[in-house]
C-alpha positions in Angstrom: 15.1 14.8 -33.5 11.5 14.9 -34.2 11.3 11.5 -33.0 12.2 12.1 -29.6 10.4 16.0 -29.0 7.2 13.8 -29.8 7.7 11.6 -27.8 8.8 13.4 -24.7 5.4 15.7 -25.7 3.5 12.5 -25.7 5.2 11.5 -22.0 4.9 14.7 -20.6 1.2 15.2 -20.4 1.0 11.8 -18.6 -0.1 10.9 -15.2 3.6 9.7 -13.7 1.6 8.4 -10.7 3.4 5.9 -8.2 1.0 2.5 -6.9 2.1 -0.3 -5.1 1.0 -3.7 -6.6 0.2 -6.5 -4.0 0.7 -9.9 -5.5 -0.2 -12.7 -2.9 -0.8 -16.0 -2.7 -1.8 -18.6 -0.3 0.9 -20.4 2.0 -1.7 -22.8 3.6 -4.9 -24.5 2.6 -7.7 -22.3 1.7 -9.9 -23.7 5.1 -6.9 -22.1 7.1 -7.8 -19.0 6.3 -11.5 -18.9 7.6 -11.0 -18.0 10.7 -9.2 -14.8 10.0 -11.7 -13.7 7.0 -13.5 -11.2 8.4 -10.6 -9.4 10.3 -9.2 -9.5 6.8 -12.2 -7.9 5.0 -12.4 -5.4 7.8 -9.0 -4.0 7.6 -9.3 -3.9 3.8 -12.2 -1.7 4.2 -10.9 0.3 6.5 -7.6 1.0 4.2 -10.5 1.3 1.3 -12.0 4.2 3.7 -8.8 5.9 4.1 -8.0 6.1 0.5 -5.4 3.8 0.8 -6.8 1.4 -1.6 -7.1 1.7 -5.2 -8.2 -1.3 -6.3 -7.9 -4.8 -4.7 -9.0 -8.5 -5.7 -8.8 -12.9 -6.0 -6.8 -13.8 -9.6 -8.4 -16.6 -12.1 -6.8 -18.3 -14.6 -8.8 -17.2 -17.6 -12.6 -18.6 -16.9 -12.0 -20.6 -14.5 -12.3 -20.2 -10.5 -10.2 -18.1 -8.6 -6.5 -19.6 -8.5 -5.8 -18.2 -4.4 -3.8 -15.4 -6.0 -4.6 -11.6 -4.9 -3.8 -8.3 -6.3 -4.0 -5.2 -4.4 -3.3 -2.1 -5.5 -2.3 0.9 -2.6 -1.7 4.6 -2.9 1.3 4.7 0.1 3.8 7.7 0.4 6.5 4.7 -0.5 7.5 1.2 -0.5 7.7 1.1 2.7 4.8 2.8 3.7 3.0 -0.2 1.4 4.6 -3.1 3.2 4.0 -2.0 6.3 0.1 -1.7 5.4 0.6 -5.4 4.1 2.3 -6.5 6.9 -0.6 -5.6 9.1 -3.0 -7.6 7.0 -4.2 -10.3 8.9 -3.5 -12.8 6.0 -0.1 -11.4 6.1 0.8 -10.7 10.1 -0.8 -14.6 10.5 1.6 -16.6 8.1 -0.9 -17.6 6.1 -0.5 -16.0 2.7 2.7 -14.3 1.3 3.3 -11.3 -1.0 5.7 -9.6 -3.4 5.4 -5.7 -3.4 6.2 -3.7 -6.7 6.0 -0.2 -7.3 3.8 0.6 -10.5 3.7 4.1 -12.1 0.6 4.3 -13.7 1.4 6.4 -17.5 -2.0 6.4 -19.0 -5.5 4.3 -18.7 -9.1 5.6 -18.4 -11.5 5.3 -15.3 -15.3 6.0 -15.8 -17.8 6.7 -13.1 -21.3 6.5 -13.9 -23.6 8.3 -11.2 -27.2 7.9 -10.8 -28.3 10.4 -9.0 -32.2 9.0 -8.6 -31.1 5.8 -7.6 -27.8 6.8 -5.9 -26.3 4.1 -7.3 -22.4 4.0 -9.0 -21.0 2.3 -12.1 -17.3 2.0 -12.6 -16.2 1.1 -16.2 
């Protein structure tokens, strides 16, 4: 019985907090997708400035260059809050890359800010 009160202690103080991971890859050449870069970018700032946006990406394959692959991860109320914000991605809305959605619940990690306030400049480790 010990076992399992230590373990529900350990769970308990945990985070419990639902993500959605974006995994996407390409569906057409990498030159296709030029034109609609910036429109891109922009809309994933402008989810980054609504909070929307946790974290977001290109995938290698260890060292090497980017494989094409994306990951994005996005705090939405639910799944289908996130794949409506994908949806709207240009990428996305254009046909030109394609995405599986999963929800995430992040348990534990760390996230370290470093703030310099002479410089004003920000460190994430």
């Amino acid at each position: 019985m010990f076992f399992e009160e230590r373990v529900a202690d350990l769970m308990g103080k945990m985070l419990r907090k639902k993500l959605y991971v974006l995994l996407s890859k390409p569906v057409v050449p990498p030159d296709r997708l030029r034109p609609f870069l910036k429109e891109h970018l922009e809309y994933m700032i402008g989810l980054e400035k609504r909070g929307l946006v946790f974290a977001s990406g290109p995938l290698a394959d260890g060292d090497g260059p980017p494989s094409g692959h994306g990951l994005t991860v996005l705090r939405a109320a639910n799944a289908e809050e996130a794949r409506a914000l994908a949806e709207s991605d240009p990428f996305f809305r254009n046909g030109l890359r394609s995405f599986e959605l999963k929800e995430w619940t992040v348990m534990e990690g760390m996230l370290s800010l470093r703030v310099n306030l002479s410089d004003q400049s920000v460190e994430v480790a």
